[in-house]
N, C-alpha and C positions, 0 to 999 in steps of 0.2 A: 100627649107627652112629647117634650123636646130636647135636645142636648140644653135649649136655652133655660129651659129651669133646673135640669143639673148642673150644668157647666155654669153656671151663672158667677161671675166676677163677682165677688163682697158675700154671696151666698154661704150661710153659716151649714153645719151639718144638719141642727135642727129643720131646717129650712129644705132640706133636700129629703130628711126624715120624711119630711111630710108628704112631697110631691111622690114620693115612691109609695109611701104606703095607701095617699089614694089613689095610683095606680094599679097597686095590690089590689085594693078593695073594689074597685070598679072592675077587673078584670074577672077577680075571683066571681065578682056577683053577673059577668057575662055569660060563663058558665055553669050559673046555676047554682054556685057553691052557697049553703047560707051561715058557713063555719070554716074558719081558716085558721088553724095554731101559728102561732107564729113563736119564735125565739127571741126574744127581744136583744140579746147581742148579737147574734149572728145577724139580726137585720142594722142593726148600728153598724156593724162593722161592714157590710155590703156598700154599707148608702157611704162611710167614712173614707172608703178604699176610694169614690170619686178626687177628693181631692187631698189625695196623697202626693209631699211634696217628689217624691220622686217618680211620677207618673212615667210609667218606660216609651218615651218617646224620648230623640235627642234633643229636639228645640221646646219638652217640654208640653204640659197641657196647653195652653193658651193655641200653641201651633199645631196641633196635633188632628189629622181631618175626622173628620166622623167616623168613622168605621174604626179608626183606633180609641176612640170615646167611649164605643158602641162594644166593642172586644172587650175593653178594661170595665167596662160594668158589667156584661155579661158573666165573664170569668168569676170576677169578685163574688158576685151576685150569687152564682153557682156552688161556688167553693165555701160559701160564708152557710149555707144552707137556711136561712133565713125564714121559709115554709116548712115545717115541721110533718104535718101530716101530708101523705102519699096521694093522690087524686085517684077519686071514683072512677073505678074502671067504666062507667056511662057517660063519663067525659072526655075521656082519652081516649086514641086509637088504641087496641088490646093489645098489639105491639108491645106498648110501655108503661103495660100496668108492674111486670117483674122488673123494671130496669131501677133501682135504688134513685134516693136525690131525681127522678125525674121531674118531679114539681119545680124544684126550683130553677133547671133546665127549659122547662117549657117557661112561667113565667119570665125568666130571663129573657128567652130567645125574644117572646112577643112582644116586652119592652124595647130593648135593643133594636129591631125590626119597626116599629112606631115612631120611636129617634128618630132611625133614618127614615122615616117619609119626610120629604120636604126638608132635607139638610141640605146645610149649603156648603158647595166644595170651593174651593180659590184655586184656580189651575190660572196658569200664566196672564197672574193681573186681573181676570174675569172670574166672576160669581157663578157658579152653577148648582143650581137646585134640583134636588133628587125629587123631581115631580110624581111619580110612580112609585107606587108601594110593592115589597118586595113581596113574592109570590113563589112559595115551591108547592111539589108533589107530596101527596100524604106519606111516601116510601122516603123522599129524603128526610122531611120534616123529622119520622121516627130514629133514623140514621141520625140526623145530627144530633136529636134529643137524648138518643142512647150514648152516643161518639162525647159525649162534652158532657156527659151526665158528675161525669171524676173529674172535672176541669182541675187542673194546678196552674194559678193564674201566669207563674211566672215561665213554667213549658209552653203554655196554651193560648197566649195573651196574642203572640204575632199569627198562627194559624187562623184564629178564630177572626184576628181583623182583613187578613185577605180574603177570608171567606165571605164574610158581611160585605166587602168591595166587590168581591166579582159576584154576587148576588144583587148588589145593587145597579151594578154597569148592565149586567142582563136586563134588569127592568127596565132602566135608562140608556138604552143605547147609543145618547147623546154627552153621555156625559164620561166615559173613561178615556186616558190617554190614547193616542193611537196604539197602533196594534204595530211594531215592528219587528219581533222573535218570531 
């Protein structure tokens, strides 16, 4: 999956319907699932929040780098609750089998996270590609999936895109601004 088939210029919602849910469905069948409820507006309204004309960025979606693409769908994603039943505690760390909405938080994280493999940044005039995929510990992993489990897209939207930025400069040591604070 890529920002390039959400983000996609002329891309209807049908069209974005589509690429998420078979993401959904490949993901779900990663882990084994062979049943997945889903809500049908709550998944409209997840995959719809993509291109909402007031996207919270100030120059707008078009300008907006990936990690803010990656935050505004995860939120969305989260908040919209989209996966209705809870994940088999043989799939999840036992962590977050009590933690509410975790499914939709885990799927979320793992799309948003796929995005950014191989996104491309625009820093002064050059192209930089997030070559490396983002990797954390099974301790944060549960921490964010609980931490962002009650996303509110509109408190949670700028936290969650700094996090996905400095999770991605970890992996890409090449690719974030200098360091000057």
């Amino acid at each position: 999956m890529s920002f390039k088939i959400l983000y996609q210029e002329g891309t209807d919602v049908a069209a974005n319907i589509y690429s998420v849910a078979a993401y959904v469905d490949s993901f779900a069948e990663q882990l084994g699932l062979t049943q997945l409820t889903l809500d049908p507006g709550g998944f409209t309204s997840a995959v719809a929040a993509l291109k909402m004309p007031d996207f919270p960025h100030r120059d707008g979606l078009e300008k907006a780098s990936p990690f803010k693409k990656a935050a505004h769908f995860f939120v969305w994603f989260v908040a919209s609750k989209p996966i209705i039943d809870p994940l088999p505690s043989d799939v999840i760390p036992q962590d977050l089998a009590a933690v509410p909405n975790h499914q939709n938080s885990i799927f979320a994280y793992h799309m948003a996270i796929d995005c950014l493999h191989k996104a491309e940044l625009h820093k002064n005039g050059q192209v930089v590609m997030l070559e490396n995929k983002i990797k954390v510990s099974k301790h944060f992993f549960c921490d964010f999936v609980e931490t962002f489990s009650s996303v509110v897209p509109a408190h949670h939207f700028k936290a969650v895109s700094l996090l996905f930025e400095q999770l991605a400069y970890k992996a890409n040591p090449s690719a974030p601004y200098p360091e000057v604070i």
